[in-house]
C-alpha positions in Angstrom: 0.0 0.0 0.0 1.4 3.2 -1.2 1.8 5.6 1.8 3.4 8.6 0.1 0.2 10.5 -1.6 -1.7 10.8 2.2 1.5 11.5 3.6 1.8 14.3 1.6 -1.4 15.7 2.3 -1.1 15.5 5.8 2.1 18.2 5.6 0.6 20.5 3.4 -2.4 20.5 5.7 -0.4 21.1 8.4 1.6 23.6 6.6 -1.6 25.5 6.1 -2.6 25.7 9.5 0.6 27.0 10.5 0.7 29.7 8.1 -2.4 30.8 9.7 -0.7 32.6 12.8 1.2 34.7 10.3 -1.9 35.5 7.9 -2.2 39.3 8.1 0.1 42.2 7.9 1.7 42.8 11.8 2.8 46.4 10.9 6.0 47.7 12.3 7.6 51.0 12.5 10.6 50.6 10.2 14.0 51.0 11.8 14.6 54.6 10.2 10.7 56.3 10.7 11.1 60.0 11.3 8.5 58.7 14.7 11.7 56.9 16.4 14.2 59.6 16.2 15.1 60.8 19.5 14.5 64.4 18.7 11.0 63.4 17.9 10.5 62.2 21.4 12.2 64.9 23.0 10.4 67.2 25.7 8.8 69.7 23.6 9.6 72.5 25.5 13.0 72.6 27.7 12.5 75.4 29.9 13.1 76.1 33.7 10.5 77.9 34.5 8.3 76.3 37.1 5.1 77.8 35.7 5.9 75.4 32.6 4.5 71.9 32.1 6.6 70.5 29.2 6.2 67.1 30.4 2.5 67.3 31.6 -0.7 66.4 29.8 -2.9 69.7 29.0 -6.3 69.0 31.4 -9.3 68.5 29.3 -10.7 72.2 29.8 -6.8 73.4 29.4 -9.1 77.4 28.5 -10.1 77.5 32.0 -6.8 78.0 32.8 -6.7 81.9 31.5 -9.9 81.6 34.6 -12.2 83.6 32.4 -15.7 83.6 32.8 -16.8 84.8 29.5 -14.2 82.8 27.6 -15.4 79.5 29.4 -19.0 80.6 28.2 -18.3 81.2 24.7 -15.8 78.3 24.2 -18.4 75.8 25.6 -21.4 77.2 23.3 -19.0 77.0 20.5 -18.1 73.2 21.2 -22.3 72.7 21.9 -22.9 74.0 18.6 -20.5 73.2 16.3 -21.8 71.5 13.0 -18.7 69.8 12.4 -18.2 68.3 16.2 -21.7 67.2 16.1 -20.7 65.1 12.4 -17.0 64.2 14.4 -19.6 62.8 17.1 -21.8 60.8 15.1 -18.7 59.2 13.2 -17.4 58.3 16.0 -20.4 56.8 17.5 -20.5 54.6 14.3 -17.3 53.6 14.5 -17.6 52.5 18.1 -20.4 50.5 17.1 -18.5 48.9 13.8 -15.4 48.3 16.3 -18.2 46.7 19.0 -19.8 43.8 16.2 -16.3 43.1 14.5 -15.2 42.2 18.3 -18.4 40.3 18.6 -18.2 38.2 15.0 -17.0 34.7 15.4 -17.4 32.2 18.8 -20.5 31.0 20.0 -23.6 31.9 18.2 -27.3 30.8 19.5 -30.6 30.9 18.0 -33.8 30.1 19.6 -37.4 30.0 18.5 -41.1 29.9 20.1 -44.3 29.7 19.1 -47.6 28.7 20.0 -50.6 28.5 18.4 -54.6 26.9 18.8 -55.8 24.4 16.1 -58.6 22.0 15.8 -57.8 18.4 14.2 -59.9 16.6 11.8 -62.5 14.3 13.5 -62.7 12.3 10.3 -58.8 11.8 10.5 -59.3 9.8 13.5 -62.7 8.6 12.3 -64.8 10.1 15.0 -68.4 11.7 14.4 -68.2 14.4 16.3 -66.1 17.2 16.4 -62.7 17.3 18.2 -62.1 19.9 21.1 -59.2 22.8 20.2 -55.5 22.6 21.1 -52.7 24.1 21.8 -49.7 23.1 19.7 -46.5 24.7 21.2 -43.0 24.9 19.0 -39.7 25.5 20.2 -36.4 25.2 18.3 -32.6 26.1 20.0 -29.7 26.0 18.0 -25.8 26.5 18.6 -22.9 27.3 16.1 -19.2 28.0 16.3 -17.4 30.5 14.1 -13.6 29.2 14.3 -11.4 32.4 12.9 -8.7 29.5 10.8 -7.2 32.5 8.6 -7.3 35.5 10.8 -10.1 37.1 8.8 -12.2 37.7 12.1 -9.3 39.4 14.2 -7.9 41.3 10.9 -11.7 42.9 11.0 -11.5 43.8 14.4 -8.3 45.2 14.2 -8.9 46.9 11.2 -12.2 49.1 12.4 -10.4 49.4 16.0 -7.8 51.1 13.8 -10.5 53.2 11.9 -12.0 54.0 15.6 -8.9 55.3 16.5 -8.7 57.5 13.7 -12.2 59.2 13.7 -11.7 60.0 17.6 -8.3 61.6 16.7 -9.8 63.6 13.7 -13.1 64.5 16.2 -10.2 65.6 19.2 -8.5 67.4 16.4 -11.9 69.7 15.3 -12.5 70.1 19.1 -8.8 71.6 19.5 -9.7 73.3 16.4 -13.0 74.8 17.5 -11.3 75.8 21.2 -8.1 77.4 19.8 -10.3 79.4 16.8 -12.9 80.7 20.3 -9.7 81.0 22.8 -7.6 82.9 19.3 -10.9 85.9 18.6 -11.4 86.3 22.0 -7.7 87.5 22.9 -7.5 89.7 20.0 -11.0 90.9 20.6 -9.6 91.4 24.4 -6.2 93.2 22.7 -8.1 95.7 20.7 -10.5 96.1 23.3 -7.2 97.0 25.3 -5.9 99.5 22.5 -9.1 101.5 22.4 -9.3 102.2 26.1 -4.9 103.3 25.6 -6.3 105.8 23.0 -9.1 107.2 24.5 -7.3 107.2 27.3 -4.6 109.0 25.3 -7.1 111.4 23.7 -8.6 112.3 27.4 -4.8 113.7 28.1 -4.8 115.2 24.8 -7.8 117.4 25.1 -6.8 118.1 28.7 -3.6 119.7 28.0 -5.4 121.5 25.0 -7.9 122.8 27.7 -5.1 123.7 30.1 -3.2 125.9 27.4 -6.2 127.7 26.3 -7.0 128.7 29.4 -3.6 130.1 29.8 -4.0 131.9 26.5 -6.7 133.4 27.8 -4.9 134.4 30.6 -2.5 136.0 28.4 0.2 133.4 30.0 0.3 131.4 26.6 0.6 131.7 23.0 -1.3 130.3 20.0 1.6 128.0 18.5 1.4 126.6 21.9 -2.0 125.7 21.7 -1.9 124.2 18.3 1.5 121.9 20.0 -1.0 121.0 22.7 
């Protein structure tokens, strides 16, 4: 009896479920990524002032730290409001819930069924003259399945929208940086011209004061015209 041909078939088999550990593309950072040079990990600010964080997370209202009423006002209407946060929040919503089923595909799967319903049988079936009473038939039906993941097609989906999960919430933290930094950016120059109106009326106030000071002296004969047009 020639051995050789199932022989064979049993190696390749077992080649084939071997190979399906390394199914899939394992990504790695390659040895010379820009990500891994040390100056890309480096503080990003090297300062000695105490008042600095360089090496401290931003809390998640980091504009309350300016401890402005107003700002904190407009900022959170601006992040209620926002057209495109609300569409980053719905995206990522759906993602979540794409992540959520690709983590729940494969395993254990059960099914079950119920019913019940009333029925009268033929009396002449059971050759009987009279009428048969009415029933109650009850049906049931519970079924199990198992979803092995042989190739790595399951986990390769779950990684896969965990990935695009990842993605949407960094683009959604992104607008809501956006969004702050755009409220926190008009209201300081808003605030700075504010500042510069109050220097020049300010300014103008001294102005026609000393303009009222020399024409009084003029009038006092203490002054001269040329001064008043200087004042």
């Amino acid at each position: 009896m020639n051995t050789t041909l199932p022989r064979l078939g049993l190696i390749v088999a077992l080649a084939s479920l071997a190979a399906c550990k390394t199914v899939g593309p394992d990504y790695a950072l390659p040895e010379g990524s820009a990500f891994k040079r040390p100056e890309a990990n480096a503080a990003f600010i090297d300062t000695q002032n105490p008042d600095v964080a360089a090496n401290q997370a931003l809390p998640d209202r980091w504009w309350s730290l300016y401890n402005d009423p107003v700002l904190d006002g407009l900022i959170t209407q601006a992040l209620r409001d926002n057209v495109e946060l609300k569409a980053a929040d719905a995206h990522l919503r759906r993602a979540a819930a794409v992540y959520e089923q690709a983590m729940d595909a494969g395993g254990f799967e059960y099914e079950a069924e119920a019913g019940v319903s009333r029925a009268q049988l033929s009396a002449e079936a059971f050759l009987q003259e009279h009428e048969l009473p009415v029933i109650n038939l009850a049906d049931g039906k519970f079924a199990v399945s198992y979803q092995f993941d042989l190739f790595g097609k399951l986990k390769r989906g779950a990684e896969a929208a965990r990935a695009d999960e990842q993605s949407v919430a960094a683009a959604r933290d992104l607008a809501q940086v956006s969004v702050v930094a755009e409220v926190a950016d008009s209201y300081l120059e808003i605030c700075h011209a504010n500042h510069e109106l109050h220097v020049a009326e300010h300014s103008l106030q001294l102005q026609q004061r000393s303009r009222s000071v020399t024409q009084r002296l003029i009038n006092a004969g203490r002054g001269t015209p040329p001064e008043l047009a200087r004042a």
